[in-house]
C-alpha positions in Angstrom: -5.1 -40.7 -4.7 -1.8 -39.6 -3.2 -1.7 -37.7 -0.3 1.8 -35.7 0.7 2.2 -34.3 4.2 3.0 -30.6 4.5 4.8 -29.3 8.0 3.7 -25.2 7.7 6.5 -23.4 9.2 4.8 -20.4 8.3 2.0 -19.6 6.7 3.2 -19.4 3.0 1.1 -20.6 0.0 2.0 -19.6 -3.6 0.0 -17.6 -6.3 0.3 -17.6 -10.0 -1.0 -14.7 -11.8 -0.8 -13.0 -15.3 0.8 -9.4 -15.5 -2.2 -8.1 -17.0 -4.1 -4.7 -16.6 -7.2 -3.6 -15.3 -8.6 -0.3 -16.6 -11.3 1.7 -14.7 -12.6 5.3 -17.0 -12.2 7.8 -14.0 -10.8 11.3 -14.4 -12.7 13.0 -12.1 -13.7 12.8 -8.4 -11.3 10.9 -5.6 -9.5 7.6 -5.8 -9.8 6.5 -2.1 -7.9 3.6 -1.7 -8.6 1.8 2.0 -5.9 -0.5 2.1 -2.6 -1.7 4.3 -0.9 -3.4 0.6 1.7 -2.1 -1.0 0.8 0.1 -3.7 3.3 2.0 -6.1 1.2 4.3 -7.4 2.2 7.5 -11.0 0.0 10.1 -12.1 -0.1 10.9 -15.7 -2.1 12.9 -18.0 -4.6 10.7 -19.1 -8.7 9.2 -18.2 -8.6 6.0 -16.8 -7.3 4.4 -13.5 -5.2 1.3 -14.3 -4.1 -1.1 -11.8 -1.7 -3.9 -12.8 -0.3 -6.6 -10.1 2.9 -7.1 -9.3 3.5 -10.2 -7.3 6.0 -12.4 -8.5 5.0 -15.9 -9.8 6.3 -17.3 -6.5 4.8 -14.7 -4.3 2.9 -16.2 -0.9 0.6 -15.4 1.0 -2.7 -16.5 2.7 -6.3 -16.3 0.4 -8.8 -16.3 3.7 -8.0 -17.1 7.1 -10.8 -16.0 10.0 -11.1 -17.4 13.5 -13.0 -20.8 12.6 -11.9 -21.8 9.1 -8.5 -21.4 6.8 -7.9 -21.3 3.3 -4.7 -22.1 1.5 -3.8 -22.2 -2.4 -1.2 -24.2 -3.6 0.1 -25.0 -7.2 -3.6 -25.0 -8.0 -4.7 -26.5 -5.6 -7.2 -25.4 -2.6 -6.7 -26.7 1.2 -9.1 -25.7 3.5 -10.5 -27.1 7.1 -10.8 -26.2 11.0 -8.3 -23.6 11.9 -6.8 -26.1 15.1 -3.2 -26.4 16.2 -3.4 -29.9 14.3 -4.3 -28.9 11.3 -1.2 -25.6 11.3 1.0 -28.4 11.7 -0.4 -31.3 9.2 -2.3 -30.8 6.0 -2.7 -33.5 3.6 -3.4 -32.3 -0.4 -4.6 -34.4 -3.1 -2.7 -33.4 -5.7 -4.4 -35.8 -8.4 -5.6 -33.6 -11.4 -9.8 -33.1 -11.2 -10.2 -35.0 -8.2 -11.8 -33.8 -5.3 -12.7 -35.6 -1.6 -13.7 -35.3 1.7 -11.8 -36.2 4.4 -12.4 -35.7 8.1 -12.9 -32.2 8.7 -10.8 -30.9 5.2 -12.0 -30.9 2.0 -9.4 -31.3 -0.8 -9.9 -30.2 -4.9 -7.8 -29.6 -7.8 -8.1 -27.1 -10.8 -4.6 -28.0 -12.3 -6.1 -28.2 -15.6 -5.4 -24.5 -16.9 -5.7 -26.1 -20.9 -9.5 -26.1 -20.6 -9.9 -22.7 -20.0 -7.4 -21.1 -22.4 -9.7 -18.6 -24.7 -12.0 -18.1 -21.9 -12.6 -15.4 -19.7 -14.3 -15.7 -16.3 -17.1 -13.9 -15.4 -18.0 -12.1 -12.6 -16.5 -8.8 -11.5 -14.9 -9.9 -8.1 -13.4 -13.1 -10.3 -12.5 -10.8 -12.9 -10.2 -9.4 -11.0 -8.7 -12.4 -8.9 -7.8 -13.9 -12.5 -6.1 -10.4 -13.1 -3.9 -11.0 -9.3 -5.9 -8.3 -7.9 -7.0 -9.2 -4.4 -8.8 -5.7 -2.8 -12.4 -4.9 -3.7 -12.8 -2.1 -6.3 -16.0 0.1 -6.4 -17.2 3.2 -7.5 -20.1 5.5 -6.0 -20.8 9.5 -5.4 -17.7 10.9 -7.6 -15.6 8.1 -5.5 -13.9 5.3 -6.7 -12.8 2.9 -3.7 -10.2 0.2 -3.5 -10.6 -1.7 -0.3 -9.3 -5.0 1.4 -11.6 -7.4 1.7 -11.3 -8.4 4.9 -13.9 -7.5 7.2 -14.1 -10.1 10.2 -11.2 -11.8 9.2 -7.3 -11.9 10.1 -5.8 -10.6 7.1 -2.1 -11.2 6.4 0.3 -9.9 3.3 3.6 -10.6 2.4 4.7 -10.0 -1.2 1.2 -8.9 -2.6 2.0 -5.2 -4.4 0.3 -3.0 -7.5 1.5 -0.4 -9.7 -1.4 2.0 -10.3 -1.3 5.1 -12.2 -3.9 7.8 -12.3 -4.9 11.3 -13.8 -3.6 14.1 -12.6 -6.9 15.4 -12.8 -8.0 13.5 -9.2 -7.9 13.8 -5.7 -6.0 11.0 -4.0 -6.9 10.2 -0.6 -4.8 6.9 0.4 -5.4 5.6 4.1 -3.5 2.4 5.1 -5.5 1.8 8.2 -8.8 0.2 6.0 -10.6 3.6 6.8 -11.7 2.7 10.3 -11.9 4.3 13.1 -10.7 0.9 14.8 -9.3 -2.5 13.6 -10.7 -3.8 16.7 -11.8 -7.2 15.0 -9.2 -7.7 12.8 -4.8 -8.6 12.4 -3.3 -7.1 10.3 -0.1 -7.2 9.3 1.6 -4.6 7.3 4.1 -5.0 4.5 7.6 -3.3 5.4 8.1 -2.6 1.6 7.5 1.2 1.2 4.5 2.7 -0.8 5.3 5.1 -3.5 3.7 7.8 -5.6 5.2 9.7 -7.8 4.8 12.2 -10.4 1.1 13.2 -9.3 0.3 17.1 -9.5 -3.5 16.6 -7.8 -4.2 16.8 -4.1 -3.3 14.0 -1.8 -4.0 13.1 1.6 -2.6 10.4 3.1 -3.0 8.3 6.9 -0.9 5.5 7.9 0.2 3.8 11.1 3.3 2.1 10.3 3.9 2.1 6.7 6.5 3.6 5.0 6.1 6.1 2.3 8.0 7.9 -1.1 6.7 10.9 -2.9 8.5 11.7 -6.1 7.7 14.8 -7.8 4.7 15.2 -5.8 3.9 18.6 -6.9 0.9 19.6 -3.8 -1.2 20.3 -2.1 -0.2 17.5 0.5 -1.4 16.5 3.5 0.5 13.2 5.6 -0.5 11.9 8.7 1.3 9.2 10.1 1.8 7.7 13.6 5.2 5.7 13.2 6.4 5.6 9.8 9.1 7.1 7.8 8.2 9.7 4.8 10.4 10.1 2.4 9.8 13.3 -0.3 12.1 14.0 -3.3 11.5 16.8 -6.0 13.7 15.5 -8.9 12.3 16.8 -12.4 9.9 19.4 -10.5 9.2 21.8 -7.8 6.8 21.9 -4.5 4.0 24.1 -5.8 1.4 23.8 -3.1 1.2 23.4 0.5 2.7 20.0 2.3 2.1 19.5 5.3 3.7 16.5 6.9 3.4 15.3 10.5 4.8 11.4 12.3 5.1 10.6 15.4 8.5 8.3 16.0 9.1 8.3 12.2 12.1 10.6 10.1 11.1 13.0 7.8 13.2 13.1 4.8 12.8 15.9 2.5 15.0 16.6 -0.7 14.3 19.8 -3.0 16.3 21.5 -5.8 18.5 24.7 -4.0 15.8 27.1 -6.2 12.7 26.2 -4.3 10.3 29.2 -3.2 9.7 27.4 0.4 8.7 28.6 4.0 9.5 25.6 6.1 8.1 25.5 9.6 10.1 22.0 11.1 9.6 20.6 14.6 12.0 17.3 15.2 14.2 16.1 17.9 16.9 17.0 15.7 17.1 18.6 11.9 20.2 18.5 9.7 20.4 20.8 6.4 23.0 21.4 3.3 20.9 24.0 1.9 21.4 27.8 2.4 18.5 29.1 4.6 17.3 32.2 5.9 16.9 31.3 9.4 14.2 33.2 10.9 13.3 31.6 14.1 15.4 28.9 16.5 14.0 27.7 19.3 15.0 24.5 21.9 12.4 23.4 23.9 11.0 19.8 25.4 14.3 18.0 23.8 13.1 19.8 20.1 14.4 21.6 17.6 11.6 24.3 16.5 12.6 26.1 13.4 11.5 28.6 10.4 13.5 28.4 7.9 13.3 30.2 4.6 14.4 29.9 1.2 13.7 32.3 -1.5 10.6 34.4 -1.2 9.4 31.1 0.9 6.0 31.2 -1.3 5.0 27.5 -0.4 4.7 26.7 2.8 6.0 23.5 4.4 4.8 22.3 8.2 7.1 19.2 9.0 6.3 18.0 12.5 8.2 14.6 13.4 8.0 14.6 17.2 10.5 12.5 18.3 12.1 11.7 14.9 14.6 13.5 12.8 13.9 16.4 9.9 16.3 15.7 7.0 16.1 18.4 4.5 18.7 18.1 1.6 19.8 19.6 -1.2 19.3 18.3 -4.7 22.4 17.0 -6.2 
């Protein structure tokens, strides 16, 4: 059996999987989703939640890694031993096909034979979906369904693991990028610096992050965004706000982009807010190094609350 040495410079491993769908009959109740990955997520008119990965072939990142014990995959092959400083530096893989060992405190095996299970299909739902590149936990209870990272007790980190998901229009979106915990007291995580997306949803969303960043795109309302440092992009393209959005971040810009007909009441709080559009200004006010404004355009039937703190409001004008 050969053994090659591997220096980790970082902590990279690298995933095949097959762009392939997973489909999931749910048009009514609230898709929850309890997760820090990236997600690009489209409404449309139809019944069924469909999630599809998106890594690339050469994506990386870890399987498992917890305080005791580390997991690695690569090219088909599973590493896995003590979590010491020796063992970040040096790992040894047997890359012989079908061969598997024990060595010291690792144990080494290789599935590199991918003929023998063409025409097969692996059972189980949690390997269902890891054969599909789908690495969160997906259940449904109580008019809920619930996509969740799997990663309670562990250190969880992502890198270039990202789904497109589109769902009804008939739902309720409620997306929270903090695992939906009061505190990650136990846990790492580290987030992705891609931006989230959704786009062309008309249900109700409500959405709590810490740091990510996030796109809506013909997110027709009622919205509701809570985030502590990240940036929130909104742009009405096609359509226009119809419902209440309410959008509040802490350190984070708020960048907001509606067609010059829109029927909005904006009510924006920033340390500073820069407009091209032609509103009725019907309150200014400077106060604790912000800009507090109500601004007006139309008959101002949808309301808008954009509170950034200490960030900028950008409100432009649709080309």
């Amino acid at each position: 059996m050969k053994k090659i040495c591997i220096v980790i410079v970082a902590v990279l491993t690298v995933i095949t999987v097959n762009a392939q769908e997973k489909k999931i009959k749910f048009n009514k109740g609230t898709l929850k989703i309890c997760s820090t990955k990236n997600f690009k997520i489209e409404g449309y008119n139809g019944s069924e939640v469909i999630v599809k990965s998106l890594h690339d072939n050469k994506s990386s990142f870890p399987l498992v890694r917890d305080a005791n014990r580390v997991a690695y995959k690569t090219g088909g092959v599973i590493v896995s031993g003590k979590n010491t400083s020796s063992s970040r530096k040096n790992i040894s893989v047997a890359r012989a096909k079908n061969i598997s060992s024990t060595s010291g405190n690792y144990v080494f095996f290789s599935n590199r034979d991918e003929d023998k299970k063409k025409g097969l299909k692996r059972l189980g739902k949690k390997q269902e979906n890891k054969e599909l590149g789908i690495y969160f936990t997906i259940e449904e209870k109580e008019g809920e369904l619930i996509f969740k990272d799997a990663s309670d007790g562990q250190f969880v980190m992502l890198s270039n693991e990202s789904y497109l998901i589109k769902i009804p229009n008939s739902i309720k979106l409620n997306w929270d990028t903090s695992n939906c915990k009061k505190s990650n007291r136990n846990q790492a995580i580290f987030y992705s610096n891609k931006t989230s997306s959704l786009s062309n949803f008309n249900g109700e969303v409500e959405l709590t992050t810490s740091l990510s960043n996030f796109k809506l795109t013909d997110v027709t309302g009622p919205v509701s965004i809570n985030s502590i440092g990240g940036n929130v992009s909104v742009e009405f393209d096609k359509k226009l706000p119809l419902q209440l959005y309410s959008v509040y971040t802490n350190n984070g810009f708020i960048d907001i982009t509606i067609p010059s007909n829109s029927d909005v009441n904006v009510e924006a709080n920033g340390a500073a807010i820069y407009s091209d559009l032609a509103f009725n200004v019907l309150s200014d006010l400077e106060f604790d190094g912000q800009q507090h404004m109500k601004l007006k355009l139309k008959r101002g039937k949808v309301k808008m609350k954009l509170e950034a703190g200490f960030g900028t409001i950008y409100l432009r004008k649709k080309k």
